[in-house]
N, CA, C and O atoms as a GROMACS GRO file, in nm:
protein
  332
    1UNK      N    1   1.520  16.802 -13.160
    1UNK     CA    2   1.616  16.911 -13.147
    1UNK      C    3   1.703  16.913 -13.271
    1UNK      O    4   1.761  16.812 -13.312
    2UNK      N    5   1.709  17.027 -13.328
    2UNK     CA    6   1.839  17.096 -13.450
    2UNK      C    7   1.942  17.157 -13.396
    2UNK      O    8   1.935  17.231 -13.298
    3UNK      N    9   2.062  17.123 -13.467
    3UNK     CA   10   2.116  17.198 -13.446
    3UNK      C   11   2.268  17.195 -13.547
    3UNK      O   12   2.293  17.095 -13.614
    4UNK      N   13   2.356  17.306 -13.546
    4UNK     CA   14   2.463  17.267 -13.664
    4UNK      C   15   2.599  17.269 -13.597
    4UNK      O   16   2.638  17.346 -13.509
    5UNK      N   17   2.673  17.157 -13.664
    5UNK     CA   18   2.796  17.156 -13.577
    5UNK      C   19   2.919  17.243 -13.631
    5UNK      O   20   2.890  17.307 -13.732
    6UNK      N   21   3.064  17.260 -13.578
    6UNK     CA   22   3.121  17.399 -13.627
    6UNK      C   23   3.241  17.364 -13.544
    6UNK      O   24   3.234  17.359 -13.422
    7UNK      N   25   3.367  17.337 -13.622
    7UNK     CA   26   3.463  17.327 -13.552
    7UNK      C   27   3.591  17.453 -13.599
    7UNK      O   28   3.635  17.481 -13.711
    8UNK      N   29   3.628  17.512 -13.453
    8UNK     CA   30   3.690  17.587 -13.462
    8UNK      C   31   3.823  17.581 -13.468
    8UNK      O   32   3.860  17.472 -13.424
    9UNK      N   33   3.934  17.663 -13.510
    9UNK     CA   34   4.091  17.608 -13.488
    9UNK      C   35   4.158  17.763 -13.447
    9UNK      O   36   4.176  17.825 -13.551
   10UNK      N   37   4.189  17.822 -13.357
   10UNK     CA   38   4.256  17.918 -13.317
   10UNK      C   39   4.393  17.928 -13.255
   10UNK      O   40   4.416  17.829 -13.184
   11UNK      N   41   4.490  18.014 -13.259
   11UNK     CA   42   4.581  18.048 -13.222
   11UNK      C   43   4.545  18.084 -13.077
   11UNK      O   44   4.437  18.112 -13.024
   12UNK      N   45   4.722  18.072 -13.012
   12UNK     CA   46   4.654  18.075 -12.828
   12UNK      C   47   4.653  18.231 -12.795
   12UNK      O   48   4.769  18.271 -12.807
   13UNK      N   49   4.592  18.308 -12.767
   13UNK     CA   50   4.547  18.438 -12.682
   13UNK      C   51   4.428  18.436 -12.786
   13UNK      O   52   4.366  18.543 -12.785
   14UNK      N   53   4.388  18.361 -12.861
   14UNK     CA   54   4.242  18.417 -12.889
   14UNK      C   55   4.145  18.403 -12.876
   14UNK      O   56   4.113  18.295 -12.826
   15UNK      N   57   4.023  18.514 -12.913
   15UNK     CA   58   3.891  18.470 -12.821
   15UNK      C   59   3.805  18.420 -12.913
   15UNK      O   60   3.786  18.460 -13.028
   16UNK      N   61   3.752  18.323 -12.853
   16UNK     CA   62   3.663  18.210 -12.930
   16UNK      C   63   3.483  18.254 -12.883
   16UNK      O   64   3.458  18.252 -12.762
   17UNK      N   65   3.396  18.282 -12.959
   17UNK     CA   66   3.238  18.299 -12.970
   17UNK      C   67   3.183  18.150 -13.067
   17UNK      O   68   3.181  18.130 -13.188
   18UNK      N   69   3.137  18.050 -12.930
   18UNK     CA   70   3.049  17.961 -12.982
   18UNK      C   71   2.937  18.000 -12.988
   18UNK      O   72   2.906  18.072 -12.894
   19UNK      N   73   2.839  17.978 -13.085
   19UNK     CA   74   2.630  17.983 -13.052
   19UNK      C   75   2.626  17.893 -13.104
   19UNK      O   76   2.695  17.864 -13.201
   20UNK      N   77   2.537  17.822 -13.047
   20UNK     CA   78   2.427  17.686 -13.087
   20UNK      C   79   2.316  17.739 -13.081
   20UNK      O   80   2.278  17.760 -12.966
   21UNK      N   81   2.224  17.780 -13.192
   21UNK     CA   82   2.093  17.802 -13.208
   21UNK      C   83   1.988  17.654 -13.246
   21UNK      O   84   2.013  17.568 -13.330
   22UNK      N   85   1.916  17.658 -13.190
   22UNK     CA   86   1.862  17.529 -13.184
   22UNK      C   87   1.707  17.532 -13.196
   22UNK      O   88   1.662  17.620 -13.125
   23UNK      N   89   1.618  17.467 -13.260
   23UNK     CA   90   1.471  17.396 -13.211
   23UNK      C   91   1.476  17.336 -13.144
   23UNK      O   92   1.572  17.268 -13.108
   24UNK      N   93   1.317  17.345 -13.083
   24UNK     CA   94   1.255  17.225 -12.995
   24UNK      C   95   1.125  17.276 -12.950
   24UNK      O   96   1.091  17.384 -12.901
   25UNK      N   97   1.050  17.147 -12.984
   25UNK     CA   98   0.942  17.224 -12.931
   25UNK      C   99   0.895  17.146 -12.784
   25UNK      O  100   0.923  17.026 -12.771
   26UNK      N  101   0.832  17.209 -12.690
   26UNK     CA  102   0.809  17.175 -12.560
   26UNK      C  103   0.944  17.171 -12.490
   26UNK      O  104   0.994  17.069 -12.442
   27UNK      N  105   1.003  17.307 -12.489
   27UNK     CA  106   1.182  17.333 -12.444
   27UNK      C  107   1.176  17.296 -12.304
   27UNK      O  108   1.064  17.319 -12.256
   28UNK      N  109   1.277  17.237 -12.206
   28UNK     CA  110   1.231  17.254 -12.092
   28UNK      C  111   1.406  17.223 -12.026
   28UNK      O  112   1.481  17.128 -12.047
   29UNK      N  113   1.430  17.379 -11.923
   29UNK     CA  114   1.579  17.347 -11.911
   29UNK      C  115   1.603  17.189 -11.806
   29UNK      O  116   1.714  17.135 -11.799
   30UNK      N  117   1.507  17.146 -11.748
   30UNK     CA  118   1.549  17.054 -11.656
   30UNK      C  119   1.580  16.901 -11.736
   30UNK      O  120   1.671  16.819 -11.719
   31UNK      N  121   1.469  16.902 -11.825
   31UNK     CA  122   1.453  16.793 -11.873
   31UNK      C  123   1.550  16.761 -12.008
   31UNK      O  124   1.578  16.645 -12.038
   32UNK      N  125   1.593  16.867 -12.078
   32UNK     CA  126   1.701  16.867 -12.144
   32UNK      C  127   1.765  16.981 -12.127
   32UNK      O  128   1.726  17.082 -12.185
   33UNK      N  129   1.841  16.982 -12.070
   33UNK     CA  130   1.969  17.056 -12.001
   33UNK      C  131   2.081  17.117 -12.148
   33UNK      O  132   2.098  17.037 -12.240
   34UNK      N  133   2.128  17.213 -12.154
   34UNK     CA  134   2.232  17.256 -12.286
   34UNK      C  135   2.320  17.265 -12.212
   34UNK      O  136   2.308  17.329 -12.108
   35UNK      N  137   2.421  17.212 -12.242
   35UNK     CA  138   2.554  17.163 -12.210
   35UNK      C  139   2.608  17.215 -12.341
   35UNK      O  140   2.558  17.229 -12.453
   36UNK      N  141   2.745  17.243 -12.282
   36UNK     CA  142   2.918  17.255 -12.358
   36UNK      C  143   3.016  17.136 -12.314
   36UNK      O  144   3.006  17.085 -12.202
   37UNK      N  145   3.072  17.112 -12.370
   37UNK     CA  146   3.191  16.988 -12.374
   37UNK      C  147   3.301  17.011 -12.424
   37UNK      O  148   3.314  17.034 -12.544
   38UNK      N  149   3.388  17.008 -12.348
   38UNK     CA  150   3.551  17.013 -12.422
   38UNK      C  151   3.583  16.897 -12.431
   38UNK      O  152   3.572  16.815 -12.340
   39UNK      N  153   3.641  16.866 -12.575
   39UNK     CA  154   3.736  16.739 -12.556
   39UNK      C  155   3.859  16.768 -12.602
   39UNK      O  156   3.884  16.867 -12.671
   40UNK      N  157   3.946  16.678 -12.564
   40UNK     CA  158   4.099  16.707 -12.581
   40UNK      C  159   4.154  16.560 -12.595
   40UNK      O  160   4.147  16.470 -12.512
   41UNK      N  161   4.207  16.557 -12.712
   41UNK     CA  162   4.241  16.403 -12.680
   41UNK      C  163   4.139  16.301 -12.628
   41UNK      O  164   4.024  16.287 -12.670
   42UNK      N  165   4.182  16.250 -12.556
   42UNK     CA  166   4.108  16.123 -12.489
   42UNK      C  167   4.006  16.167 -12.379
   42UNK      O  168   3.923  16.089 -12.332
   43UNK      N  169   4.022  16.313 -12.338
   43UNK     CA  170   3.972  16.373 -12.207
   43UNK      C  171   3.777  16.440 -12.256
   43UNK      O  172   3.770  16.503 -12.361
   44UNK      N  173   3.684  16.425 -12.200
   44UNK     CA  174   3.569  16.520 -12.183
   44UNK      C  175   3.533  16.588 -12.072
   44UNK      O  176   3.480  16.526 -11.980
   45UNK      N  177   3.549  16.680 -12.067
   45UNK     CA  178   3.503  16.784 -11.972
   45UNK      C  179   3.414  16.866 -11.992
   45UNK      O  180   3.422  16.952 -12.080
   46UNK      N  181   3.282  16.848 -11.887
   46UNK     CA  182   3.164  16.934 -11.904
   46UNK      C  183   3.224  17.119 -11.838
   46UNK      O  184   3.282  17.147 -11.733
   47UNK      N  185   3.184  17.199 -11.940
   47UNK     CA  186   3.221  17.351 -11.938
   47UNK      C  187   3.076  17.418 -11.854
   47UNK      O  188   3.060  17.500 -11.764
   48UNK      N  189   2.999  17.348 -11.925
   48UNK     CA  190   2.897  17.467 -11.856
   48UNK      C  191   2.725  17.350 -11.828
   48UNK      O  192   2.705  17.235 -11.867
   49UNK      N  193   2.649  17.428 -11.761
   49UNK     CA  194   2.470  17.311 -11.736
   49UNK      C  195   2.406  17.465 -11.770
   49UNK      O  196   2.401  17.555 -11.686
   50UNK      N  197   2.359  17.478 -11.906
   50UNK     CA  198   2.284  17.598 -11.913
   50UNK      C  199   2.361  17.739 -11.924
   50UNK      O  200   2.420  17.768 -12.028
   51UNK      N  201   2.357  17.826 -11.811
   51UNK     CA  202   2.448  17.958 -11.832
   51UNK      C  203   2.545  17.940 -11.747
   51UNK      O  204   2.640  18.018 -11.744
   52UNK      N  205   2.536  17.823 -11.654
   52UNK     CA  206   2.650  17.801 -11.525
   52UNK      C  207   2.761  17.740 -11.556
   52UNK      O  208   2.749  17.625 -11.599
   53UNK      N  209   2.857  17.782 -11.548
   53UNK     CA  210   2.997  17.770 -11.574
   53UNK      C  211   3.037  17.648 -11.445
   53UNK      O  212   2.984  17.650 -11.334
   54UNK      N  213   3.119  17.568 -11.481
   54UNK     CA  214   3.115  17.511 -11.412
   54UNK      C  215   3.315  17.463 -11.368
   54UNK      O  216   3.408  17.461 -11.449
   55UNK      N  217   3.320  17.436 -11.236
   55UNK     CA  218   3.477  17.412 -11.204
   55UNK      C  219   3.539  17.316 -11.282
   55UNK      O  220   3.472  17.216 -11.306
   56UNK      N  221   3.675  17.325 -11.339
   56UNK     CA  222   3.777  17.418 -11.317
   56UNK      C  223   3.735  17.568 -11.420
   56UNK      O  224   3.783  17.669 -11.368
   57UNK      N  225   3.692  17.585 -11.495
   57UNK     CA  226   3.625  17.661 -11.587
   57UNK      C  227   3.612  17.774 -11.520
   57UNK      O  228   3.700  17.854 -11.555
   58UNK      N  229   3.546  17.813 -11.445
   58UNK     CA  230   3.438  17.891 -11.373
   58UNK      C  231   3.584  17.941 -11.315
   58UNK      O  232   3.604  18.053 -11.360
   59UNK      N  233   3.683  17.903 -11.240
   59UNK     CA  234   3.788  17.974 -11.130
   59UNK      C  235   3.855  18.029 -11.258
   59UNK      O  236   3.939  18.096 -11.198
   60UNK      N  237   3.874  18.044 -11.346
   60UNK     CA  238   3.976  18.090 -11.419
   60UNK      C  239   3.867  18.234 -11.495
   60UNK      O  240   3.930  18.302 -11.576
   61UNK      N  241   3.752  18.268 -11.477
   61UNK     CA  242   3.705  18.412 -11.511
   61UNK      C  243   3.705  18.418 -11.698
   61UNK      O  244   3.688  18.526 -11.755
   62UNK      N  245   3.722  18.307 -11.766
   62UNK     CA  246   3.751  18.340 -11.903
   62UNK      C  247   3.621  18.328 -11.993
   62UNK      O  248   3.588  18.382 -12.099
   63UNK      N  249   3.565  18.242 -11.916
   63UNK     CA  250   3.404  18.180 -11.965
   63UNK      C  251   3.308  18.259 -11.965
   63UNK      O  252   3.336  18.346 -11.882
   64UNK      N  253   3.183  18.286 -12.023
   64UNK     CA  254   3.091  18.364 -12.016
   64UNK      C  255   3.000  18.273 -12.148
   64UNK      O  256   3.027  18.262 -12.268
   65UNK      N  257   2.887  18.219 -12.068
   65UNK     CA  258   2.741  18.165 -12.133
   65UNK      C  259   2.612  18.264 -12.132
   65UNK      O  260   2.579  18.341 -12.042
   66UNK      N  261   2.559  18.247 -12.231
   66UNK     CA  262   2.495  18.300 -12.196
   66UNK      C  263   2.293  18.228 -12.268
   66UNK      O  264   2.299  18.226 -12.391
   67UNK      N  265   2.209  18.202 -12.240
   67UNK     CA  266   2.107  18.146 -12.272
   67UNK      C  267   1.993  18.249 -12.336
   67UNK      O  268   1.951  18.341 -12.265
   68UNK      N  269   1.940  18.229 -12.483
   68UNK     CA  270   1.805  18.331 -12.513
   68UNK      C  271   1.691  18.215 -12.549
   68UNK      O  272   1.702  18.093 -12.562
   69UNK      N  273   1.582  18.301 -12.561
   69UNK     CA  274   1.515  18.266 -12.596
   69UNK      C  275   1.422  18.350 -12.746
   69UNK      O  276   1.336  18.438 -12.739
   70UNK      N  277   1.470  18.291 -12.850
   70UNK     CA  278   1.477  18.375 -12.993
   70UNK      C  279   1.333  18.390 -13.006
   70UNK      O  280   1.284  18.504 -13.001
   71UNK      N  281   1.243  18.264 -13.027
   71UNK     CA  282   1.100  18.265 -13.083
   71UNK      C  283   1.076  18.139 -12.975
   71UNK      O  284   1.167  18.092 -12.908
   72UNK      N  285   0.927  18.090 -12.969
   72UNK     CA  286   0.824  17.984 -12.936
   72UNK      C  287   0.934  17.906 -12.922
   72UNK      O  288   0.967  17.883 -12.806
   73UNK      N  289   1.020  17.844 -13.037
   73UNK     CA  290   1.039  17.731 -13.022
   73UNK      C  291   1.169  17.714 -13.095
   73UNK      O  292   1.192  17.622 -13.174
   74UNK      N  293   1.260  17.818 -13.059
   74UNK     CA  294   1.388  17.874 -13.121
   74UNK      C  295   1.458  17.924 -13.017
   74UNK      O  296   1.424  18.009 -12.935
   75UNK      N  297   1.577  17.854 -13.029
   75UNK     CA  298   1.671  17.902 -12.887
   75UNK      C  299   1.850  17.922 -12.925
   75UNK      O  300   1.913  17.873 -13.019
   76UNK      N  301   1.894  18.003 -12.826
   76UNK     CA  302   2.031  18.040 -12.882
   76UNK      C  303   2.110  17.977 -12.693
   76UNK      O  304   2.066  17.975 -12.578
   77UNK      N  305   2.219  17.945 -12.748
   77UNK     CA  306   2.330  17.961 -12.610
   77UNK      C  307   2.414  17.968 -12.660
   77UNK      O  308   2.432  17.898 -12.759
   78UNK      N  309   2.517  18.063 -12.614
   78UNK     CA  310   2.669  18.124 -12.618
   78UNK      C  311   2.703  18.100 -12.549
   78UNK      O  312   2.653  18.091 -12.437
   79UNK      N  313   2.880  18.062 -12.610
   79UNK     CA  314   2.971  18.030 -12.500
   79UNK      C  315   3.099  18.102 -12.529
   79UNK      O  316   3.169  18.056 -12.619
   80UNK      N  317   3.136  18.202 -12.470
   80UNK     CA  318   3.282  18.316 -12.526
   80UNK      C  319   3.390  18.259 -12.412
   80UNK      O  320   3.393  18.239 -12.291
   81UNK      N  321   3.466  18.249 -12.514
   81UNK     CA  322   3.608  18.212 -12.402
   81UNK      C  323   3.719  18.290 -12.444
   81UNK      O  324   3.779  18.280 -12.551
   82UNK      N  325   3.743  18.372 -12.346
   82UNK     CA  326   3.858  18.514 -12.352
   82UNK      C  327   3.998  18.454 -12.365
   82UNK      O  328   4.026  18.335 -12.349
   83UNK      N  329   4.050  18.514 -12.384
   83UNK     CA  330   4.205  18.470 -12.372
   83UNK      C  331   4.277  18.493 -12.243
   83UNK      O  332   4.396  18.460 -12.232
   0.00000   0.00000   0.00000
């Protein structure tokens, strides 16, 4: 698996568009799962398993994933977080 890392720094009401475009060949969502991770300090919190948003995340409506499939063996997931 490829992929490039990208750190963002925003002011608060703004909206943030992650993509991780990635290889792999023989993709398979069970067996490797695409995950998001927040960290904060000392804290990790899983955001999303694929396009599913996951609690506390998910109750607050700000999240939106979304999973493609680009080519054979080329893949995209987005993660937009609204303000």
């Amino acid at each position: 698996m490829y992929t490039r890392g990208v750190v963002l720094v925003l002011n608060s009401g703004q909206t943030a568009h992650l993509d991780c475009v990635f290889t792999m060949t023989d993709f398979s969502h069970f067996d490797n799962p695409v995950v998001w991770q927040k960290s904060q300090r000392h804290e990790l919190s899983l955001v999303n398993v694929l396009a599913s948003i996951e609690p506390p995340f998910l109750d607050t409506n700000r999240f939106h994933a979304a999973f493609q499939v680009l080519e054979a063996t080329k893949f995209r997931m987005s993660l937009t977080i609204s303000s």
